[in-house]
C-alpha positions in Angstrom: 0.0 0.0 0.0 1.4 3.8 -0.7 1.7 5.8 1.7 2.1 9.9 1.1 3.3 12.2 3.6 2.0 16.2 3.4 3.2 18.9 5.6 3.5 22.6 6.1 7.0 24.1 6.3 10.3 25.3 4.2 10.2 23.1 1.1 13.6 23.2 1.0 14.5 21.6 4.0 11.9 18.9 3.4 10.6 16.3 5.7 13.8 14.4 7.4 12.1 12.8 10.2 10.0 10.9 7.5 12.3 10.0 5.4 13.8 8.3 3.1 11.0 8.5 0.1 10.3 7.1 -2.8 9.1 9.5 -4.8 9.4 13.5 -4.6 7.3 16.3 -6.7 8.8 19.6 -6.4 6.1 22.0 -7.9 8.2 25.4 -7.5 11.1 25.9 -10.0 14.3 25.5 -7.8 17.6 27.2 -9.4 20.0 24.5 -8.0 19.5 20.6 -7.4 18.2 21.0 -3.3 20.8 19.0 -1.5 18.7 18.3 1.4 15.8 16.7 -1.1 18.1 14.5 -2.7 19.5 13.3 0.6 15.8 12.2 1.6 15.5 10.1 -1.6 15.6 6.6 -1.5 18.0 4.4 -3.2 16.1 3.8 -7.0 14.1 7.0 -5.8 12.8 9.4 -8.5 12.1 13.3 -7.7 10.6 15.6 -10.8 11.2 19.5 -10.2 11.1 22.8 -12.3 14.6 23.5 -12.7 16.7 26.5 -13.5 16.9 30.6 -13.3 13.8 32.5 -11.7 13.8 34.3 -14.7 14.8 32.2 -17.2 14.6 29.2 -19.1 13.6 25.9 -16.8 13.0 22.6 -17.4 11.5 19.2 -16.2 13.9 17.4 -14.7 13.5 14.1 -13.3 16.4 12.7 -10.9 17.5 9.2 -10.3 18.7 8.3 -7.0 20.9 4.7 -7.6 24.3 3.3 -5.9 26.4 5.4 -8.3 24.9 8.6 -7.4 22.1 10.8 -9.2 20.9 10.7 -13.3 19.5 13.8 -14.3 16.7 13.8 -17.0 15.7 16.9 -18.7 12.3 16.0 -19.9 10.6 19.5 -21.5 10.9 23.5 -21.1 8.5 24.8 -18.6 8.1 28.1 -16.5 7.1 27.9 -12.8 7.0 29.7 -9.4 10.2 30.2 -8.0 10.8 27.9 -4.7 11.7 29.9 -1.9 13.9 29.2 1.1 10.8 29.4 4.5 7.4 29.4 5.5 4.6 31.0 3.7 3.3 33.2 5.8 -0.2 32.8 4.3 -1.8 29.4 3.0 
């Protein structure tokens, strides 16, 4: 059975105490690879994010987390949010 996790907080720093996952969907375009994310990936994990400049060209990327370390996939050019570092202050 899958089991999901949701939370409120700095997307960022993700969900440690839960960890590892799976499966991570980033829906705010990140402008570097979050460290922390890729550390709560699972080995054979997958994560999809938005990735690249706030105000530039981004693209779907999907990772792949294996013994040999992580396989980026750019899959098409998309423009999205930017992720930001912190807690909305509104929801």
């Amino acid at each position: 059975m899958a089991m999901s996790t949701c939370g409120q907080g700095d997307g960022l720093a993700g969900v440690p105490d839960k960890a590892p996952y799976d499966r991570i969907i980033i829906t705010a375009a990140a402008e570097t690879i979050p460290d922390a994310l890729v550390g709560e990936l699972a080995e054979s994990g997958v994560m999809l994010l938005p990735l690249g400049p706030h105000t530039g060209p981004q693209h779907l990327v999907k990772l792949t987390k294996d013994a040999g370390g992580i396989k980026q996939e750019e899959l098409i050019g998309v423009r999205f949010v930017p992720l930001l570092p912190g807690k909305a202050r509104e929801l």
